[in-house]
PAVEXFI-716511 format. One line per field, with one value per atom (N, C-alpha, C, O): residue number from 1; residue in three letters; atom name; x, y, z. Coordinates in nm, 4 decimals. Example, Ala and Ser with C-alpha at 12.3 -4.5 7.8 and 13.67 -1.06 7.14 Angstrom:
# residues 2
i	[1  1  1  1  2  2  2  2]
aa	[Ala  Ala  Ala  Ala  Ser  Ser  Ser  Ser]
at	[N  CA  C  O  N  CA  C  O]
x	[1.3190  1.2300  1.3200  1.4236  1.2850  1.3670  1.2900  1.3409]
y	[-0.5690  -0.4500  -0.3300  -0.3319  -0.2250  -0.1060  0.0030  0.1138]
z	[0.7800  0.7800  0.7800  0.8465  0.7080  0.7140  0.7870  0.8039]
END
This chain:
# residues 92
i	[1  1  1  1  2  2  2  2  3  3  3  3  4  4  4  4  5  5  5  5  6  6  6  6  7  7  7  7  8  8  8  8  9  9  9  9  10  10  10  10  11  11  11  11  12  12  12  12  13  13  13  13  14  14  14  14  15  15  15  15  16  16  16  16  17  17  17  17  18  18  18  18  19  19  19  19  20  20  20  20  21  21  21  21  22  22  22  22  23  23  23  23  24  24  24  24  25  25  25  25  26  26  26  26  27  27  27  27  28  28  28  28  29  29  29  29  30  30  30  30  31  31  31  31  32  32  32  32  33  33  33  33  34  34  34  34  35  35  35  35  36  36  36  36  37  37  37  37  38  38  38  38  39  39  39  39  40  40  40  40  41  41  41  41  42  42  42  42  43  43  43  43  44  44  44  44  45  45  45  45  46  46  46  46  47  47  47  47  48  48  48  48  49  49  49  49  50  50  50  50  51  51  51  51  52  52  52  52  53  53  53  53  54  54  54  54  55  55  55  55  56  56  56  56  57  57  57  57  58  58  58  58  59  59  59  59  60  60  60  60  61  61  61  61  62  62  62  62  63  63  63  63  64  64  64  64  65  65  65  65  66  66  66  66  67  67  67  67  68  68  68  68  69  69  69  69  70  70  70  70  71  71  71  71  72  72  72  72  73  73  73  73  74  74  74  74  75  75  75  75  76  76  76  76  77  77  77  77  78  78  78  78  79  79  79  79  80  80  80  80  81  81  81  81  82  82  82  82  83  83  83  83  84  84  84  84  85  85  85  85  86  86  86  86  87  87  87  87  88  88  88  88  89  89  89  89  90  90  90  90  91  91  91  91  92  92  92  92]
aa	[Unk  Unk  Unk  Unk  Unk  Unk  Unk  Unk  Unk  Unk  Unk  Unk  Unk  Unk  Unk  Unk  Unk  Unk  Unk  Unk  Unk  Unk  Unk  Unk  Unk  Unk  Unk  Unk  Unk  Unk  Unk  Unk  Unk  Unk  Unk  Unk  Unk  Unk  Unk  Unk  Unk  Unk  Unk  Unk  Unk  Unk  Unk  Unk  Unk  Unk  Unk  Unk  Unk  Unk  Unk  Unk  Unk  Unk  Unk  Unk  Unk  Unk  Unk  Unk  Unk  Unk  Unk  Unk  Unk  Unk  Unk  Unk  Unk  Unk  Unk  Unk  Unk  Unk  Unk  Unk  Unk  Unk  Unk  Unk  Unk  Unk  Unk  Unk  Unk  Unk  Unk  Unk  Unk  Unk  Unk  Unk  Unk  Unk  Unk  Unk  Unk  Unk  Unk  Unk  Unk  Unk  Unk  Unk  Unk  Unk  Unk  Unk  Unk  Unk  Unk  Unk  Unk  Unk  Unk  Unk  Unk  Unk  Unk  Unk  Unk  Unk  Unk  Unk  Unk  Unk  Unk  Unk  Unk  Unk  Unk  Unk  Unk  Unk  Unk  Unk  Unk  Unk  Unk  Unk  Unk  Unk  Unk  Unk  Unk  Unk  Unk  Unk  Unk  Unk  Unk  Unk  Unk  Unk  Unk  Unk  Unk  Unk  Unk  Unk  Unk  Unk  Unk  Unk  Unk  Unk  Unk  Unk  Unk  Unk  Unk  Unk  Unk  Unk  Unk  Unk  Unk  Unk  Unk  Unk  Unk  Unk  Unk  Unk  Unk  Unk  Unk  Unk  Unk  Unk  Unk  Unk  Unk  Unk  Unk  Unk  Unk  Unk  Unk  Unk  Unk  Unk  Unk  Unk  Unk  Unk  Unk  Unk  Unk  Unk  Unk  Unk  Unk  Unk  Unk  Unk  Unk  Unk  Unk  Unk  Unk  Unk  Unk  Unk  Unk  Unk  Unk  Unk  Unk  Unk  Unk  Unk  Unk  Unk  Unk  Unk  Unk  Unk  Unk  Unk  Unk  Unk  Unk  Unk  Unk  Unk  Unk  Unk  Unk  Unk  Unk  Unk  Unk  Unk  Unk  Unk  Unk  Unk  Unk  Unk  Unk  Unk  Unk  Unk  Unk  Unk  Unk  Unk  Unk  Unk  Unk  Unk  Unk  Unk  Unk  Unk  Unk  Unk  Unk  Unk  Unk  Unk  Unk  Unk  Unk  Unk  Unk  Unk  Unk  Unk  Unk  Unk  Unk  Unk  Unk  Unk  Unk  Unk  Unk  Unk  Unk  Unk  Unk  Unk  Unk  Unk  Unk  Unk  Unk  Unk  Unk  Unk  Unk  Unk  Unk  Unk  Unk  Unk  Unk  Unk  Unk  Unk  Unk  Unk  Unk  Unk  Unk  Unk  Unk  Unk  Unk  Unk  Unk  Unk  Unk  Unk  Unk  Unk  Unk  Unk  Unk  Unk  Unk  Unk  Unk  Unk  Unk  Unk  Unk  Unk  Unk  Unk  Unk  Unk  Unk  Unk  Unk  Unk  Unk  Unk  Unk  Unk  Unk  Unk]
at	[N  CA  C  O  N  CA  C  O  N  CA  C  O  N  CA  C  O  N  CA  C  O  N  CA  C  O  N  CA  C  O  N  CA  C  O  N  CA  C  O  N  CA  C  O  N  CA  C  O  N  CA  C  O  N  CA  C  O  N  CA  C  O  N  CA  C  O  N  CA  C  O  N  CA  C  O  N  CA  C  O  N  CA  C  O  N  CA  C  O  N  CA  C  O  N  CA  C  O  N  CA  C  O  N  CA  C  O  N  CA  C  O  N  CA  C  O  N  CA  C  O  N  CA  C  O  N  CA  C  O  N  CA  C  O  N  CA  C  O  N  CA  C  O  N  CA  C  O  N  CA  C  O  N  CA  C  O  N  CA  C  O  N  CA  C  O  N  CA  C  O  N  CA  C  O  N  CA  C  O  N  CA  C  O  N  CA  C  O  N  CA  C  O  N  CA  C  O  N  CA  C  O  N  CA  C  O  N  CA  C  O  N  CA  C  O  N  CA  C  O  N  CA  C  O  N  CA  C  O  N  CA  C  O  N  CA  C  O  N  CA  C  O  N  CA  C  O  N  CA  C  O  N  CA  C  O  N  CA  C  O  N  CA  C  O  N  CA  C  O  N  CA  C  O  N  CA  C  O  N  CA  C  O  N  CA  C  O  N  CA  C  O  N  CA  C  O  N  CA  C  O  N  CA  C  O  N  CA  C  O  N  CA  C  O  N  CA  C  O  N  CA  C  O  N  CA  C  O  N  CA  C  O  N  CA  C  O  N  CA  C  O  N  CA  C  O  N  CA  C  O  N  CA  C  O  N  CA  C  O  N  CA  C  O  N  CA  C  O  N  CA  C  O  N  CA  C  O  N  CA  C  O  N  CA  C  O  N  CA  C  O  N  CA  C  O  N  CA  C  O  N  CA  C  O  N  CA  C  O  N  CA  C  O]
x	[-2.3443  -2.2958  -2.2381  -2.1586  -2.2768  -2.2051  -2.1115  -2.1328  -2.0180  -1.8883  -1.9190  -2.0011  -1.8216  -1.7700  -1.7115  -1.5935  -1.7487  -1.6816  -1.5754  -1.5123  -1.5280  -1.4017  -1.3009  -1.2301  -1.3209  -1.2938  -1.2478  -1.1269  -1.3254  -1.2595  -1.1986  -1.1174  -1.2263  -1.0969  -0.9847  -0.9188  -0.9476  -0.7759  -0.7360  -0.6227  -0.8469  -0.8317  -0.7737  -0.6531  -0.8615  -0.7706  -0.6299  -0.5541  -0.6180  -0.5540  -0.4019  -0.2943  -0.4147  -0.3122  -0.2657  -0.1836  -0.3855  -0.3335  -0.2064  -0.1807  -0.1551  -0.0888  0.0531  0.1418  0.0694  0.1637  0.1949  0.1045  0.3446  0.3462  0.5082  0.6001  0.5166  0.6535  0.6816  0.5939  0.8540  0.8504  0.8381  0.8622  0.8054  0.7985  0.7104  0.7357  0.5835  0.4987  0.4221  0.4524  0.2622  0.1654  0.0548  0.0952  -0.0621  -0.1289  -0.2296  -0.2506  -0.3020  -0.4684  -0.5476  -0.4876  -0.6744  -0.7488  -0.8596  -0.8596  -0.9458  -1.0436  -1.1314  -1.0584  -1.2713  -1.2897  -1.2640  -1.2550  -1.2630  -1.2151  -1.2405  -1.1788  -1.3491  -1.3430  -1.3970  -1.3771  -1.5045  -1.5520  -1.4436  -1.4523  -1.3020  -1.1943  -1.1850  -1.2681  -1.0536  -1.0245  -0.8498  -0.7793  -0.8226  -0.7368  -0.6628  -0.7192  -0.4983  -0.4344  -0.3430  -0.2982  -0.2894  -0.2646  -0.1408  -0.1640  -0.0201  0.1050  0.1687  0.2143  0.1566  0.1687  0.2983  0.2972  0.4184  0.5081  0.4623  0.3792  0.5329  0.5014  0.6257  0.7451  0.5442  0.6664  0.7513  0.8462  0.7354  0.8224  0.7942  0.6916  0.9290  0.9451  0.9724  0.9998  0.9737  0.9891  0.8165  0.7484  0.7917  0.6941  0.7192  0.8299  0.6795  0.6630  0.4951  0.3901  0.5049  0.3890  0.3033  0.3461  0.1723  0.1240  0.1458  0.1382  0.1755  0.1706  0.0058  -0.0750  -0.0074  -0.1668  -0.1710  -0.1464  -0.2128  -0.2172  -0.3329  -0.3846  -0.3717  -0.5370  -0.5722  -0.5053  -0.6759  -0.6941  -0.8181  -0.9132  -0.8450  -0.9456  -1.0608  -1.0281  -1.1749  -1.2391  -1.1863  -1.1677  -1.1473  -1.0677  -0.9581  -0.9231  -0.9059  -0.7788  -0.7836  -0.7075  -0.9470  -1.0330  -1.1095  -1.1874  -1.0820  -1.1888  -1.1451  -1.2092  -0.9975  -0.8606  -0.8506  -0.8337  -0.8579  -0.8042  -0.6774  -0.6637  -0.5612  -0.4677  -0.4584  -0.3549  -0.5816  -0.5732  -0.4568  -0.3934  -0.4272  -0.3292  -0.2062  -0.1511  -0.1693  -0.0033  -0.0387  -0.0049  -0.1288  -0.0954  -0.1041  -0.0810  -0.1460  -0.1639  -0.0049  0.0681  0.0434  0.1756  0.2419  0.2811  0.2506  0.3477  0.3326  0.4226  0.2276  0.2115  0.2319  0.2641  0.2241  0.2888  0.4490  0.5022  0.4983  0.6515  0.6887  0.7662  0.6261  0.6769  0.6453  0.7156  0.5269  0.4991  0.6012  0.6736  0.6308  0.7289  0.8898  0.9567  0.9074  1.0168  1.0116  1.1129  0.8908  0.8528  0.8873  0.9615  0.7767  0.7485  0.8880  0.9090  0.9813  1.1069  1.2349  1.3452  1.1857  1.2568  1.2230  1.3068  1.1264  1.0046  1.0626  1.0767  1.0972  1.1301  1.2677  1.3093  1.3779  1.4699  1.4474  1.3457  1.5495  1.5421  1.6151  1.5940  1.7319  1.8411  1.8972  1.8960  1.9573  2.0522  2.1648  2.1802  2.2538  2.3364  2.3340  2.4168  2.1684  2.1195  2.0615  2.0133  2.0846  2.0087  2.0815  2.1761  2.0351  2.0670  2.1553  2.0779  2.2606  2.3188  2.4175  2.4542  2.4464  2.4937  2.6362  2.7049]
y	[-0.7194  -0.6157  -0.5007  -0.5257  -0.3700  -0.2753  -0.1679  -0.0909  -0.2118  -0.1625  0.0528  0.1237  0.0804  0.1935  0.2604  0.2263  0.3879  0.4490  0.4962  0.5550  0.4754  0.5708  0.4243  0.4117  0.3472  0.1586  0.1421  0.1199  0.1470  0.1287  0.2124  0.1690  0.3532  0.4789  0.3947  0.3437  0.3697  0.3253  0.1780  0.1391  0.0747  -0.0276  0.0360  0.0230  0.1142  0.1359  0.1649  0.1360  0.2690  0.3391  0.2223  0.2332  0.1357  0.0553  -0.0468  -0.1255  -0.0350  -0.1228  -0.0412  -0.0986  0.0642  0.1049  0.0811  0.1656  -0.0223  -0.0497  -0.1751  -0.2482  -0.2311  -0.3513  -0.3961  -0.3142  -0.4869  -0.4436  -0.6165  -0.6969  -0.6526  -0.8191  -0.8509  -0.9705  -0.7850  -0.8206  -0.7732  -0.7803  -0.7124  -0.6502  -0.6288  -0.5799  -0.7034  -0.7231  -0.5997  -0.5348  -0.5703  -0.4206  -0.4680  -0.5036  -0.4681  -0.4246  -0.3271  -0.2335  -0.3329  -0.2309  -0.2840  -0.4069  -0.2413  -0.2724  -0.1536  -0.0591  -0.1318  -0.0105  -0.0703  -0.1747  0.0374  0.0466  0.1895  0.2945  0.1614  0.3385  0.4152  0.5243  0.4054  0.5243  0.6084  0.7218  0.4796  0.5324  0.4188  0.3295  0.4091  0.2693  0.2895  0.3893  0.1132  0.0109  0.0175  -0.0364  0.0980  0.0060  -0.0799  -0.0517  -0.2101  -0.2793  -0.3818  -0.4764  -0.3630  -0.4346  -0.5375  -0.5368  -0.6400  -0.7608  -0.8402  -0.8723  -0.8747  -0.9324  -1.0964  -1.1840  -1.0839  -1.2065  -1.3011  -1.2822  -1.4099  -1.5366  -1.5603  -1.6387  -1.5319  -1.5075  -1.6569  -1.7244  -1.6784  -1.7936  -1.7547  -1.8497  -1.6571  -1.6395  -1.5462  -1.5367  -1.4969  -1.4295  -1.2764  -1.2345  -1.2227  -1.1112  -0.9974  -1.0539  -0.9109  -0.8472  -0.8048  -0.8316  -0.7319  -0.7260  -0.5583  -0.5227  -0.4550  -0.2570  -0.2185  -0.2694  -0.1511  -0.1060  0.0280  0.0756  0.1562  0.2598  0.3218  0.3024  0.3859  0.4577  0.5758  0.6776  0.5423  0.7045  0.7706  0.7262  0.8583  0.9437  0.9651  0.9325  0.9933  1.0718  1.1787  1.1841  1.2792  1.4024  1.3642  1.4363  1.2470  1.2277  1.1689  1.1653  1.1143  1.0521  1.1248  1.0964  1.2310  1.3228  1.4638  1.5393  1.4400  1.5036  1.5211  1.4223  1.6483  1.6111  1.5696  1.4705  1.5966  1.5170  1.4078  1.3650  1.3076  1.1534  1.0662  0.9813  1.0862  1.0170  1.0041  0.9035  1.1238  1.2401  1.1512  1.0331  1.2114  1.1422  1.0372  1.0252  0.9467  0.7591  0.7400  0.7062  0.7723  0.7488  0.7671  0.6783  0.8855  0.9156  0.8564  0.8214  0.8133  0.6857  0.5820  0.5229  0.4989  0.4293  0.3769  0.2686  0.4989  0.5227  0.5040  0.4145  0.6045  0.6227  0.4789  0.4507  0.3952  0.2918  0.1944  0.1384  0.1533  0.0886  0.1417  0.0618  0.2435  0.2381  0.2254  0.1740  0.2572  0.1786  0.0163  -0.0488  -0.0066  -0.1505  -0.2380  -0.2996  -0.2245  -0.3008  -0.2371  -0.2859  -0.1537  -0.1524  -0.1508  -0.1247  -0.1725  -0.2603  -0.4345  -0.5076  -0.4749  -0.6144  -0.6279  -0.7348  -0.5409  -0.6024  -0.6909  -0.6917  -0.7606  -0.8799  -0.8689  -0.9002  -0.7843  -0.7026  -0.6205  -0.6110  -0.5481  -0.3978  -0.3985  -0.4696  -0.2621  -0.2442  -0.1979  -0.2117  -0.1110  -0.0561  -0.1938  -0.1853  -0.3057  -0.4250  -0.4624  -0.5403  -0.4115  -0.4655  -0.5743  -0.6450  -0.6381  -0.7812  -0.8644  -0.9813  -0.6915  -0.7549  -0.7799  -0.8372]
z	[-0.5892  -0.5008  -0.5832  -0.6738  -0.5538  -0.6457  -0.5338  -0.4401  -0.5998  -0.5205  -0.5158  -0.5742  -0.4309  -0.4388  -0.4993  -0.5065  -0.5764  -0.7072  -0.6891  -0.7770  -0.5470  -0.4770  -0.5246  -0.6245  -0.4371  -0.4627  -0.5779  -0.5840  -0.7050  -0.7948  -0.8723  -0.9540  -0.8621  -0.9161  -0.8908  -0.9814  -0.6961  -0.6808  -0.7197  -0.6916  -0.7987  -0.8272  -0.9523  -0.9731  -1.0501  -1.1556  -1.1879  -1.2805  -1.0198  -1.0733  -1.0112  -1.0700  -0.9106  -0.9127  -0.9482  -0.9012  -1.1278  -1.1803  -1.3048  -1.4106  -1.2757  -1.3290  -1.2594  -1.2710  -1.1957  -1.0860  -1.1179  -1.1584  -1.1046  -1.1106  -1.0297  -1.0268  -0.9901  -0.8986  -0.8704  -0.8388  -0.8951  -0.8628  -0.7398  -0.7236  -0.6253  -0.5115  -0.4276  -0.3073  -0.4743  -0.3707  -0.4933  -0.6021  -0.4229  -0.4829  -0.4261  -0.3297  -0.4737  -0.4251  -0.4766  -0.5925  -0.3747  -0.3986  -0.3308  -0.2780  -0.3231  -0.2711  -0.1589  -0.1651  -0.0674  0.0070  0.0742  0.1043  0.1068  0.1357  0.3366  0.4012  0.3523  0.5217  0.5826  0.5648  0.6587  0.7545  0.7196  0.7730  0.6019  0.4740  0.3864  0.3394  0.3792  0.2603  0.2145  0.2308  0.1350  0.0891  0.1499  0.1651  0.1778  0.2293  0.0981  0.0029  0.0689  0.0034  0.0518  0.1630  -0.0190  0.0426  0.0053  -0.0700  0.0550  0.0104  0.0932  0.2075  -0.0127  -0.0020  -0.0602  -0.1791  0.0279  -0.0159  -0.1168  -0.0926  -0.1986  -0.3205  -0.2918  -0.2683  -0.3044  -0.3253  -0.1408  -0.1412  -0.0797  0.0503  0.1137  0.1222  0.1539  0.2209  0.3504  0.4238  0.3971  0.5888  0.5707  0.4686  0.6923  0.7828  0.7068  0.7406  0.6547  0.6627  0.7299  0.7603  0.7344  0.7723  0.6139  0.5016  0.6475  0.5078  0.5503  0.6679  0.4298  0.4670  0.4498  0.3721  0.5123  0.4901  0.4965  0.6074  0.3455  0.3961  0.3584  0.2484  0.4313  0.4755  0.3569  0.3391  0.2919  0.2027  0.2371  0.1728  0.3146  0.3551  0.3088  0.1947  0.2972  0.1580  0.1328  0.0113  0.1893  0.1475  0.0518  -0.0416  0.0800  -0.0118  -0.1639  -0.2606  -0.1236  -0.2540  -0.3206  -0.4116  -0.2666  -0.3319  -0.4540  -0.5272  -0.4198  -0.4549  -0.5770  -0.6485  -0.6327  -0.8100  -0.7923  -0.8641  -0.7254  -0.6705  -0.6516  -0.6005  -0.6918  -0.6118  -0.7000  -0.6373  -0.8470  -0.9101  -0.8484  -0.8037  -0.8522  -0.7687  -0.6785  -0.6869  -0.5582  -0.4561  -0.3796  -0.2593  -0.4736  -0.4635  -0.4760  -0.3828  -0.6311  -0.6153  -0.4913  -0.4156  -0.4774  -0.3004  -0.2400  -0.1636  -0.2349  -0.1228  -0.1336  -0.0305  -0.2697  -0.2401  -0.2569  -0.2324  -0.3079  -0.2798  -0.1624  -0.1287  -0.0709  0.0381  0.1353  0.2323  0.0903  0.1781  0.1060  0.1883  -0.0471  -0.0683  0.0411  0.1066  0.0343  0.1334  0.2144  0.2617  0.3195  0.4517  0.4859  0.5596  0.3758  0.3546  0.3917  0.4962  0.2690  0.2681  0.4241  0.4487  0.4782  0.5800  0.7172  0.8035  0.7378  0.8622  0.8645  0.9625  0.6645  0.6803  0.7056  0.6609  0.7756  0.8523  0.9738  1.0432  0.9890  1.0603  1.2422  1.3594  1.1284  1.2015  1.1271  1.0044  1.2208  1.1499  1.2679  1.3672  1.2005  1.2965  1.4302  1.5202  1.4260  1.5651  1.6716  1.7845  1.5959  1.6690  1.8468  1.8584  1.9356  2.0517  2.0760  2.1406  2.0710  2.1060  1.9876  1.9757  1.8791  1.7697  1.7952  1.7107]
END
């Protein structure tokens, strides 16, 4: 099978990533590619983050820059989707 040249640009490029608690890979999805964050080691339920890259966004001399942002911004997503509760929690 010969993969997608888009596919493996963001395979490369997230292997420049490494983090003790959220694992990342790639998948194509939609005519873009699926990146994809994955809590490591977890002993409760968590969800898996999934964020969408366009061809426009793959097509980007920007695609380095803006892989990072994303997944900054989905790392901060990520870890605060996994509250359980907060102080806004209904019944605290």
């Amino acid at each position: 099978m010969i993969e997608n040249a888009q596919l493996v640009r963001v395979r490369e490029l997230l292997t420049k990533y490494e983090h003790p608690l959220v694992d990342f890979s790639a998948v194509e999805h939609g005519g873009g590619v699926q990146v994809i964050l994955q809590a490591k080691n977890v002993t409760v339920p968590v969800h898996t983050y999934y964020i969408d890259l366009h061809p426009r966004d793959l097509e980007s001399s920007q695609l380095e820059w803006n892989l990072a942002r994303q997944i900054y911004d989905g790392l901060h997503d990520y870890m605060i989707e996994m509250f359980t509760r907060t102080s806004h929690t209904r019944g605290c």
